[in-house]
Every structure is written in C-alpha cells, then in structure tokens.
N, C-alpha and C positions, 0 to 999 in steps of 0.2 A: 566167551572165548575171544580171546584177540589176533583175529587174523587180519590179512592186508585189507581186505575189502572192509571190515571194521576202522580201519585205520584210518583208508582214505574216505569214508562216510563220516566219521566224526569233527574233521580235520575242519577248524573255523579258522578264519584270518583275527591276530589278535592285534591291538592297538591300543591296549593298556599294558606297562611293562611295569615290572620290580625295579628298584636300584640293582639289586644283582648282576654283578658283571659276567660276561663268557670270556673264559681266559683264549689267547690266542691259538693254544691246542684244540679243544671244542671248535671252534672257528675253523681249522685247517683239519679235522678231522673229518667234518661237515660237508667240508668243499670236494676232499678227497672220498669222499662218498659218496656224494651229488656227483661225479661226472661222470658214473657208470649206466650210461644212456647211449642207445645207438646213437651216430652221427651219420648223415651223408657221408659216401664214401673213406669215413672213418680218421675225417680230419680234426675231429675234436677238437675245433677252433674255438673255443672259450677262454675267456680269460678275466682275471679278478682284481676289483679293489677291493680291499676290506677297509672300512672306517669306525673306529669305535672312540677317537676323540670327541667327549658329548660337543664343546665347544666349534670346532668344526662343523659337525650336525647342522649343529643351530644357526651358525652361520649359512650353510648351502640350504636349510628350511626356510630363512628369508630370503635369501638372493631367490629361492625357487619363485615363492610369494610372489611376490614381488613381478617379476617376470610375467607369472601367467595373469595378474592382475594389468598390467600393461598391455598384453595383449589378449585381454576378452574379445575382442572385435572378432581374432583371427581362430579364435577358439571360443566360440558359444557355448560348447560342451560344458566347459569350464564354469560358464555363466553361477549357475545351483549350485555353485560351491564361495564364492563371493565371499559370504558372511565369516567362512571359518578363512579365510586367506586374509581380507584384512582384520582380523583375531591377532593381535601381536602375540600372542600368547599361545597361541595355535602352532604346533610345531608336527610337521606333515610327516616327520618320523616318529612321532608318537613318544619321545622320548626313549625311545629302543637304545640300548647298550651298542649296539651293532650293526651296520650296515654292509653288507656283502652286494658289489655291483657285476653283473656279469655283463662281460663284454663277449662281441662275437665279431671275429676275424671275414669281414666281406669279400676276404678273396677265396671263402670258401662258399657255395651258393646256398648252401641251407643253414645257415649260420643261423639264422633267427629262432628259426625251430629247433634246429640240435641245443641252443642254446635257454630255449625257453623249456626245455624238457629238463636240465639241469636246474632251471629255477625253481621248477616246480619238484625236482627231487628235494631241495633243500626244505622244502613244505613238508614236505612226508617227513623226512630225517626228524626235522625239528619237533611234529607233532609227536613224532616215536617216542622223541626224548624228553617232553613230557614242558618244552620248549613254546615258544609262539613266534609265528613269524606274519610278512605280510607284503607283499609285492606292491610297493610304492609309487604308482601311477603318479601323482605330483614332482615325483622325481625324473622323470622324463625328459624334461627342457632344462635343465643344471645338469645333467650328468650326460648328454648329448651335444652339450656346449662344445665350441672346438677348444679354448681358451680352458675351458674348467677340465677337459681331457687331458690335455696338455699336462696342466697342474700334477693333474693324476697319475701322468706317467705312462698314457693310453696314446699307443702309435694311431696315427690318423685313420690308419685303414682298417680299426676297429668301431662296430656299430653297436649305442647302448643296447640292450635285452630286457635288462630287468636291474632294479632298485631294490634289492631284498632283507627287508628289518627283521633281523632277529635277538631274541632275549627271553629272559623268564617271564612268564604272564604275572600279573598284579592277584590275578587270581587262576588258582588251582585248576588246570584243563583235566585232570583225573577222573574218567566214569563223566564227565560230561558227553550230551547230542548234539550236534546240530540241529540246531531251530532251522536251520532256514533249508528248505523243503524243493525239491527238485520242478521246476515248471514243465512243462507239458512238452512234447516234441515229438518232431514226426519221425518216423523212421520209415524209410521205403522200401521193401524188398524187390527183387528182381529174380 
C-alpha cells in the first residue's frame, strides 16, 4: 500500500539525474503545491527562482567552488569536502535539469521555517512523482550573495532557505527503500 507515511520513509535525496528535462508547468505545478504549509501568522513569505539553464548551473557550481574553497579557514565544516570542490568536473547540482530556490521574506519572523517546510514539500511532491530531488547545501554562499540576488531579481530583504535540485533520477526510484536507517534519539515525556 502506498500511504504518506510510506512515501515519506522511502524518500532518498537523489544526485544522479537523466538528461530528461521538467517542462516549466511540472515546475510551477510543484511550486504551487509546495506552498500548502502553515505559515507564521499566515504570511506566506516565500518566494522563487527557478533555474533550468544547464550552462548557468555550471556556472554558479564554480563560482560556488570556488568561494567555499577560499574560505575553508572560515568554514572547516567544509574542510571533508575539499577533494570533490576542486574536482573541476564536480558540479554540486549534480547535473539536475532544474533548480527551484526558495526565498523567505525577513520581514516576516518565521520565514525560515515557514519556508523550509515548503522545501521540504517539494521533496515529497517530487518523490510522489516518481521525480528526485535534493536540497543543495553548497548552494548556500552563491545564492545568498547580495550581487548574485540582485542578478536574480531577489529584493534585499529576502533571506536564502533552500537550493532545491530537481529532475528525473538516472535510475528508477520505483518499489525502492531507504538504505539509510534512522539513528537512535531520545524522546522525553513529561
């Protein structure tokens, strides 16, 4: 049986894509289905780039490179990732068809959250749809740039959220499990 609790148990982050494009309805279908998340006071301050020019990608996957290779000092986190950043060949969208960024309006105060709950809708949608997606952490410092917002068309007083790749998996998520297995945690009652 495929119920939601099925859905969100199976759900892997993917990062091998098909050439197969999502036309820009599947795209805006997505979005306008992702936003049905409460909000704080019901500001539903999100707001979207979509990118699906590969050459663009590729571009803001080196500028990214690039960036957090400059500043490992200020980001050690970053360190264990080194080898695939300078990878010229390494492209931190994975090659994905599509890029969906969500932005969150900071003059609403729960922006982050209301916001991060529509990224994570777009996870569900897309595993629904038989889709892969993958919240692009390396995307963080280019897509919070002021300059690269700008670009984008993103009024100042909007804060990045989420980097969200999606497109068709390289290979078949159909009747697949998640391998990777929930770690230990405490729960406290009272």
């Amino acid at each position: 049986m495929n119920t939601f609790t099925n859905l969100i148990k199976r759900r892997i982050t993917c990062r091998n894509f098909s050439d197969q494009t999502l036309s820009r309805q599947q795209l805006q279908d997505l979005i306008h289905a992702a936003v049905w998340v409460p909000s704080g006071s019901n500001n539903q301050p999100w707001r979207f780039v979509v990118i699906t020019d590969r050459n663009r990608l590729q571009h803001y996957s080196d500028v990214a490179k690039a960036a957090w290779l400059a500043d490992l000092d200020a980001a050690p986190h970053i360190r264990q990732y080194e080898t695939f950043l300078k990878d010229p060949d390494y492209n931190i969208f994975y090659n994905a068809p599509a890029l969906i960024i969500v932005y969150g309006d900071t003059h609403s105060y729960w922006h982050v959250y209301d916001c991060s709950m529509v990224a994570y809708n777009l996870h569900l949608l897309a595993e629904d749809q038989g889709l892969g997606c993958c919240w692009i952490g390396f995307g963080h410092n280019i897509f919070a740039d002021p300059q690269v917002k700008s670009e984008l068309g993103v009024p100042r007083h909007y804060q990045l959220v989420a980097p969200v790749i999606l497109g068709h998996p390289a290979v078949s998520s159909e009747h697949r499990n998640n391998p990777n297995q929930r770690k230990p945690f405490e729960i406290h009652w009272i």
